[in-house]
C-alpha positions in Angstrom: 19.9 15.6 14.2 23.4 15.1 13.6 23.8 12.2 15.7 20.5 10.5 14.3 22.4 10.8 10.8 25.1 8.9 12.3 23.3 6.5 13.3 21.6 5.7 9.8 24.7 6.0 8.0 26.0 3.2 10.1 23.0 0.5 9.5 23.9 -2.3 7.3 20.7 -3.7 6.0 17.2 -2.5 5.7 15.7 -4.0 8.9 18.9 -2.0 10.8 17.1 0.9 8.9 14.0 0.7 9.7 14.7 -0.3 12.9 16.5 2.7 13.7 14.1 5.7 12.0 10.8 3.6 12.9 11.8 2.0 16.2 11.6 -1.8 17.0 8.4 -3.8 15.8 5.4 -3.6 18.6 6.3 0.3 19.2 3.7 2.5 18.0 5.8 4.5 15.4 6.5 1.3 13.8 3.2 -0.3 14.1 1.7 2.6 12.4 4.7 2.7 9.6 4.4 -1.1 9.1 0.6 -0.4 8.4 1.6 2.5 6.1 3.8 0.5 3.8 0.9 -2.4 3.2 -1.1 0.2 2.3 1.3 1.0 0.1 2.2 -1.9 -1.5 -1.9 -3.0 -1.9 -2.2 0.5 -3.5 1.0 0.3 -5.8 -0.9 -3.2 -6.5 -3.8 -2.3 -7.7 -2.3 0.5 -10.0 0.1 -1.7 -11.6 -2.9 -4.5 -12.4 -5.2 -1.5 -13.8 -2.4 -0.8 -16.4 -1.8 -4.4 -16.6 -5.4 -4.9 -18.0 -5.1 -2.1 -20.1 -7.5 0.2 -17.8 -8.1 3.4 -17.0 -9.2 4.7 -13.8 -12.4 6.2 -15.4 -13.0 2.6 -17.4 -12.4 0.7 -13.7 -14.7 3.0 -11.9 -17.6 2.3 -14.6 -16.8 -1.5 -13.9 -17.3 -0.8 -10.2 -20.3 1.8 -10.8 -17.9 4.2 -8.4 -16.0 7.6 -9.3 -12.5 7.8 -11.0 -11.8 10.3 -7.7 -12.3 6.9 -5.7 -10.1 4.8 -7.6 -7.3 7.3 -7.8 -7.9 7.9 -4.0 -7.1 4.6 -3.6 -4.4 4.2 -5.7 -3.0 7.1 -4.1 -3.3 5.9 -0.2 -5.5 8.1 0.5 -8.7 6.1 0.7 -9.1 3.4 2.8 -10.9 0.5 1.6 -13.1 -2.5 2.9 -12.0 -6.1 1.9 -15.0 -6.5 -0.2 -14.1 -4.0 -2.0 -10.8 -4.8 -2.5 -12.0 -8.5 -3.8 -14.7 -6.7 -6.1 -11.6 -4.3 -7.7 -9.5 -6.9 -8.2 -12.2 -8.9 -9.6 -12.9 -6.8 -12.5 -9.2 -6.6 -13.4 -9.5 -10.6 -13.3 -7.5 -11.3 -10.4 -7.9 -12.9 -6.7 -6.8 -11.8 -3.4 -5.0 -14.5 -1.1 -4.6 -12.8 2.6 -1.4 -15.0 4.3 -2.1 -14.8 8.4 1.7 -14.7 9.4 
């Protein structure tokens, strides 16, 4: 453990970071953190846009004809979701999705 806090300590930028706790990109580890942190980010996302619009999770849900425990699931990470229904969420706070193939 010792040595694996060496290492980390001795990174100089994120990538050297992630790299290092994660493993290099194509390994499994970091395919499946890589996948955790968009996640992320589209649930952190659609939180922030809720507030934006002045929503709350119960209001969204009505819009949606869903549960609050869905949208806070979602919001949360802990419920995946379809891209329909990620266009018809974002919808009803009166925003578009653009998906970049990189």
């Amino acid at each position: 453990m010792e040595k694996d806090c060496e290492t980390l300590k001795n990174c100089s930028c994120l990538d050297e970071l992630v790299d290092a706790q994660y493993g290099k990109p194509g390994t499994p580890e970091r395919d499946l953190f890589d996948a955790q942190t968009h996640e992320f980010c589209v649930a952190q996302a659609l939180r922030e846009e809720r507030i934006r619009a002045g929503l709350t999770q119960e209001q969204l849900a009505q819009m949606l004809g869903t549960k609050k425990t869905y949208i806070s699931r979602v919001e949360n990470g802990c419920q995946n979701i379809n891209l329909t229904t990620l266009y018809r969420i974002f919808r009803c706070l009166g925003k578009q999705v653009s998906i970049t193939l990189i």
